[in-house]
N, C-alpha and C positions, 0 to 999 in steps of 0.2 A: 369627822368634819363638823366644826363649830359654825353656820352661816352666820352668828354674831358677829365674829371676825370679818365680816365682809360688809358689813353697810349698819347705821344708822336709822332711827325710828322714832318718830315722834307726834303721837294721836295721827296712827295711819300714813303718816308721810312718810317716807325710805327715799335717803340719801346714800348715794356710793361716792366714795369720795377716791381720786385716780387710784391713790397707793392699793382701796383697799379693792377697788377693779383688778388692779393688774398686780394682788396678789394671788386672788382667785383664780384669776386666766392661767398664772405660770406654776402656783405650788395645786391648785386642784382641777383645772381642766387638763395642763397640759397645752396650753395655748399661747402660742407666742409671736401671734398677730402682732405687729409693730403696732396696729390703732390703738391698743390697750396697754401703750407703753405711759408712764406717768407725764413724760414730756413731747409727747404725741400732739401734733397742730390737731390730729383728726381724732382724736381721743374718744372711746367711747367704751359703755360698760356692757362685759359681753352679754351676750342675748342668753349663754345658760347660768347668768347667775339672776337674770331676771326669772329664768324659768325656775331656777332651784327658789326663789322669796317667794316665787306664785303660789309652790307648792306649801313651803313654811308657813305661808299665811293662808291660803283661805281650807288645804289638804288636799289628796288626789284624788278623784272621779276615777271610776274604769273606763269613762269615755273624754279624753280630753283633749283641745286644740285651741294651739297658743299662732297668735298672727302679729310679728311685729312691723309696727309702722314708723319707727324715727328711730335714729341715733340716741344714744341718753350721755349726755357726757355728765360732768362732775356738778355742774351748776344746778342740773334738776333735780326739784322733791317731785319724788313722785308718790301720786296719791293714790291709795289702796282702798276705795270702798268697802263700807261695812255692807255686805250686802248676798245672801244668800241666792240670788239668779242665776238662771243658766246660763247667762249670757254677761259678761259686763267688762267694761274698759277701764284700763287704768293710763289715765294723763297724767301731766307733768301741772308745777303749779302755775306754768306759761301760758296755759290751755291748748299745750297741743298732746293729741293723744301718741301714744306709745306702744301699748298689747294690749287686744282685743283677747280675750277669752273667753270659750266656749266647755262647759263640763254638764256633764250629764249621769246618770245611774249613780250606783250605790257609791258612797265616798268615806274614808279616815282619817282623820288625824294621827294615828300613829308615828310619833316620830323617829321607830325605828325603819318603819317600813319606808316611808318617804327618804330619808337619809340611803337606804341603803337601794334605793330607785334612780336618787340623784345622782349617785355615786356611778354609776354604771353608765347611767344616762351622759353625765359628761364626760367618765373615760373615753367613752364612743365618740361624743362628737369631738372632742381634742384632737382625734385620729384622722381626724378627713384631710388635712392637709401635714404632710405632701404625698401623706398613703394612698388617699382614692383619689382627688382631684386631680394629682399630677397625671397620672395611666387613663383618668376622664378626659381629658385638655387632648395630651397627645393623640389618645383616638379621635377625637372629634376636629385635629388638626390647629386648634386656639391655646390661646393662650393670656392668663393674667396679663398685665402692666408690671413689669419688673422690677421699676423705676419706683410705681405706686400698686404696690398689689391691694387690690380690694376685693374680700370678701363679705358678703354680707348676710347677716341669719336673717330669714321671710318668716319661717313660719314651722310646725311643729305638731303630730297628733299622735294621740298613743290610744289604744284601747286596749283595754285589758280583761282578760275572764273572771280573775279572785284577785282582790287586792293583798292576802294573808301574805307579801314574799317575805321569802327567810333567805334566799340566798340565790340572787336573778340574778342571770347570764344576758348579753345584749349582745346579738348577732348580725351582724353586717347582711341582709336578704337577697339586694337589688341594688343597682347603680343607676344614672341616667342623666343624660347633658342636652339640654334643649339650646342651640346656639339662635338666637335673635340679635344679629348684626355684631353690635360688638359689649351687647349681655349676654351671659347663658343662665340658665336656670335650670339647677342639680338637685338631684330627687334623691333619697337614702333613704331606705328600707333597710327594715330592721326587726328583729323577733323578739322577743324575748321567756327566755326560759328560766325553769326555779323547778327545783327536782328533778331531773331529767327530763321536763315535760314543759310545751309549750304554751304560758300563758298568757301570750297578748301580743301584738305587732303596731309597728305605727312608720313614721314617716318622718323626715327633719330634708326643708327646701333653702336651697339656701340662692345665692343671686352673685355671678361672676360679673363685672365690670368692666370698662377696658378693652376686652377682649384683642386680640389682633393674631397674627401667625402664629403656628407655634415652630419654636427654636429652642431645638435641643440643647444647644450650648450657654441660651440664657435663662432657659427655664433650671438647668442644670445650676447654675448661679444662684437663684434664687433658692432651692431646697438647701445647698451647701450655706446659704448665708442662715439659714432658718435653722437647721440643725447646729449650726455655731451659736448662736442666740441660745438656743435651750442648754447648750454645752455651758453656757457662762451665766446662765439665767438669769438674762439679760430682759 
């Protein structure tokens, strides 16, 4: 995986421009959220290709948590501080902020290690829909807008024991749906392994929208119409 291929760079600023959004979403996540279509009203760039530049640019922490706060479509530069802190935000050049990140302990720039962390890391989250959210929805009785399904990425933690991976497994741990009227708020847990052996666990929140009954016959419509999309890779 080249992340060049995916955005623009210029003294700190990173632009994604739709094509090169929504080609990350469908040939390297696996995502094919209609928001991240090129001619999408609600267009926006996915929250793991944010997380994959975070990584590319500043390197990974064994302790890290990513919080995003806005949509980014195609119009925003967004700005990368030069800045070694434990703490610090990346805005757009509108002034509205975007990801808040927080990292801590030992960190590398390796860029086999990071590549080969991303790479896991968004196989995983490509998988939530319609593998875990749809079996979350039905037990919890809700369901997406079928009409307008919106999902959207909050937020993201990983810690880890050794950064040295050579070859990490990302395992599904934990599931959970918090319904608040007609948001819910979905929790995944997750482990991750390299040698047979467990080293590090984290978390990816994400925010249902919409909400209303759930209907097996139209939530059924909606994974049949998502699995078509990826058939035509659309």
């Amino acid at each position: 995986m080249i992340l060049e291929n995916y955005y623009r760079i210029n003294q700190n600023r990173v632009l994604v421009s739709r094509q090169q959004a929504s080609n990350f979403a469908k040939q390297i996540a696996n995502d094919f959220n209609p928001i991240h279509d090129v001619d999408s009203k609600r267009f926006c760039v996915p929250g793991d290709l944010l997380f994959s530049l975070v990584l590319n640019h500043y390197g990974l922490n064994r302790h890290m948590r990513f919080v995003f706060s806005g949509m980014v479509n195609d119009n925003i530069q967004l700005i990368f501080p030069d800045s070694d802190a434990h703490e610090l935000t990346i805005t757009g050049d509108n002034g509205k902020e975007y990801l808040h990140l927080e990292r801590h302990g030992e960190a590398t720039r390796e860029p086999g290690v990071i590549e080969r962390l991303v790479k896991v890391y968004v196989a995983f989250s490509g998988q939530a829909f319609p593998h875990i959210l749809v079996p979350l929805m039905e037990e919890k009785g809700v369901m997406i807008n079928p009409d307008r399904p919106l999902i959207i990425y909050e937020s993201m933690e990983i810690h880890l024991d050794r950064l040295d991976l050579e070859d990490p497994v990302l395992n599904l741990s934990g599931t959970s749906l918090e319904v608040q009227g007609k948001r819910g708020k979905v929790a995944l847990e997750f482990t991750l392994d390299d040698g047979g052996k467990t080293v590090g666990h984290g978390i990816k929140n994400m925010v249902l929208s919409g909400l209303r009954p759930f209907d097996a016959e139209r939530m059924q419509e909606v994974v049949e119409d998502y699995h078509r999309r990826m058939q035509q890779g659309a």
